[in-house]
C-alpha positions in Angstrom: 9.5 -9.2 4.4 10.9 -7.0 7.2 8.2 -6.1 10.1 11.4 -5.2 12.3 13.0 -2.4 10.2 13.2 0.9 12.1 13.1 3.0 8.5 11.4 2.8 5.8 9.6 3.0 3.5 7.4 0.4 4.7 5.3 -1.6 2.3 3.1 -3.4 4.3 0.4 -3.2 2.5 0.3 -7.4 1.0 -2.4 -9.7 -0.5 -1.8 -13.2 1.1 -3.9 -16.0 -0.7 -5.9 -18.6 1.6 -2.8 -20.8 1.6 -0.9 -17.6 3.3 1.3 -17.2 0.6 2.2 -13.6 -0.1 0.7 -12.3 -3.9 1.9 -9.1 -3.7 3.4 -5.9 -1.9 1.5 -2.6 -1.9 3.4 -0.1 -4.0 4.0 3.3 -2.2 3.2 6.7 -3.9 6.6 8.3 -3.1 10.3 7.1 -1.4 10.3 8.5 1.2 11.9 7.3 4.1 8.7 7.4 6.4 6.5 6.4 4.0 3.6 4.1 4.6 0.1 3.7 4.1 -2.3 4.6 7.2 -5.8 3.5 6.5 -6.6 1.1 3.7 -10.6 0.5 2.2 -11.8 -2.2 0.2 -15.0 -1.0 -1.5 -16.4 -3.5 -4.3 -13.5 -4.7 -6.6 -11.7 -1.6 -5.6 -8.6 -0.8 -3.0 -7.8 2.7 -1.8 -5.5 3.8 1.1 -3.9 6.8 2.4 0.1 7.3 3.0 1.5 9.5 5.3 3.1 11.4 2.7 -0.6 12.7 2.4 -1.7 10.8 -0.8 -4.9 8.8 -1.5 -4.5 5.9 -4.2 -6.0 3.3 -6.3 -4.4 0.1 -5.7 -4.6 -3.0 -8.4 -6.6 -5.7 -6.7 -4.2 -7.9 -9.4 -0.4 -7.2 -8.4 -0.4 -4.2 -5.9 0.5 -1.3 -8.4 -1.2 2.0 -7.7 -3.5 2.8 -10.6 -4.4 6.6 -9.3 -3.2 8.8 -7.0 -4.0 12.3 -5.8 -2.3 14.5 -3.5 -4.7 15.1 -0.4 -2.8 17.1 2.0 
């Protein structure tokens, strides 16, 4: 993964097992170049985080994918 890059979008949303291997990379709701996400929660099984493009998403706890998504802004 690139932490260096100047544009985007940036994915660095990851699951890393106890070993620090990386299980997956956060899938972004759009492709925009300035994407990102901004704030991420971790209620019960459940992930949800906010991009900058302005959307609020469900992310699989299993391989990153976003499992709902709703336009927020």
């Amino acid at each position: 993964m690139d932490y260096i890059r100047k544009t985007g979008p940036f994915q660095y949303l990851i699951c890393i097992d106890v070993a620090g291997s990386v299980l997956w990379q956060a899938s972004l709701p759009t492709e925009n170049s300035t994407d990102a996400y901004v704030r991420m929660e971790h209620v019960g099984d459940s992930l949800f985080a906010n991009s900058w493009s302005g959307f609020w998403v469900t992310i699989s706890a299993q391989d990153g994918s976003i499992s709902d998504n709703s336009f927020t802004q």
